[in-house]
N, C-alpha and C positions, 0 to 999 in steps of 0.2 A: 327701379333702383337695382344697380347690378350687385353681385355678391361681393365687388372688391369694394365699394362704397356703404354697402350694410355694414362690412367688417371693418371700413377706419370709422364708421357710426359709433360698431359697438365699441374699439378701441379706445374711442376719445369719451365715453361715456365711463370706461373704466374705470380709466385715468382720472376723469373729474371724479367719482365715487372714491378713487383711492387717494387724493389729497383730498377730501371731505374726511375722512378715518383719519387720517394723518392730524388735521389740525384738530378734530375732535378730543385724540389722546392727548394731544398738546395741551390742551382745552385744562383735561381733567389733571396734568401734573398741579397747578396752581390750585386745582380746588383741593387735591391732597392735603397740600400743603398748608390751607386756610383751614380744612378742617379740623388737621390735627392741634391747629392750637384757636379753637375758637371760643373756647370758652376764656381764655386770654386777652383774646380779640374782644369779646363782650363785658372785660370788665372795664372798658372802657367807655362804658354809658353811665351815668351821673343823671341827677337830677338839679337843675337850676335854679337858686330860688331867685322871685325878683320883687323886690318892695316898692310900692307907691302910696301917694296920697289920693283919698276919693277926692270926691269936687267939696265936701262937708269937713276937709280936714283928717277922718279917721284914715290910718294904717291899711293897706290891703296887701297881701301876700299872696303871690303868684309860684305857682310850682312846675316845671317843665322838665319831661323828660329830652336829654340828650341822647341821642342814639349817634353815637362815634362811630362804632366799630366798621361800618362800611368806608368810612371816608378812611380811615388808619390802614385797613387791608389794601384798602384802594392803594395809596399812598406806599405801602411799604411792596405791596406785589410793583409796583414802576421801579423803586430805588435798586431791586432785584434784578428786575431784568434789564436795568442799566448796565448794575455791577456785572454782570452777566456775560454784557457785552451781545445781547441779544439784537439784532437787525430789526423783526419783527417784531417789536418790542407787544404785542400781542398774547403771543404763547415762551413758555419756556420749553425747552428740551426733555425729554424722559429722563435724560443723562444727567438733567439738571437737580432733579428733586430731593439728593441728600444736601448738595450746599447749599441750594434755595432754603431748606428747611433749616440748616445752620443758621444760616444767614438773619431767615425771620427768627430764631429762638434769640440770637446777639442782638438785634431791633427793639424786640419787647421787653427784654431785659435793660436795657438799656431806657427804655420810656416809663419802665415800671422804678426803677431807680428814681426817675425824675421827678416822677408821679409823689412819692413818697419824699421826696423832699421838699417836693412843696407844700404837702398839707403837713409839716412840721411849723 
């Protein structure tokens, strides 16, 4: 191997390491974002109850927990980077993380409202 073919070697190894960094911070803007409000995110697990009859007629009661909160992040991190207008609807932007953050605070607000009018 000659030294100008080691060197577009290590170029293009660079370059793959340096859009692996690139999407990794991308990565981590959405997890910012889910973190700061997780505990949010997590009051959105409930527990189920579900009533039947045995095969003798008596009442039985079944209890289940819902675990929401992954499907709602899920759900609300897409409508973001819709809004967004993002291509790679994958990652958000650095640039993105205060209106992403708006954006999710108007989302749960908005569900949390809902939330409470319906167990009225």
């Amino acid at each position: 191997m000659t030294n100008e073919e080691r060197i577009a070697q290590l170029e293009s190894e660079v370059f793959a390491l340096k859009e692996d960094m690139k999407r990794n911070r991308k990565a981590n803007v959405w997890k910012k974002v889910k973190d700061k409000f997780s505990l949010e995110l997590n009051s959105f697990n409930w527990v189920d109850i579900h009533e039947t009859t045995r095969y003798d007629g008596k009442p039985i009661t079944f209890k289940q927990n819902r675990l929401e909160s992954y499907h709602i992040q899920q759900a609300i991190g897409t409508l973001i980077r819709i809004a967004l207008k993002r291509k790679g609807l994958n990652y958000l932007e650095e640039t993105d993380e205060e209106e992403a953050t708006e954006m999710m605070k108007e989302i749960l607000e908005i569900m949390k409202k809902r939330r409470n009018t319906n167990e009225k």
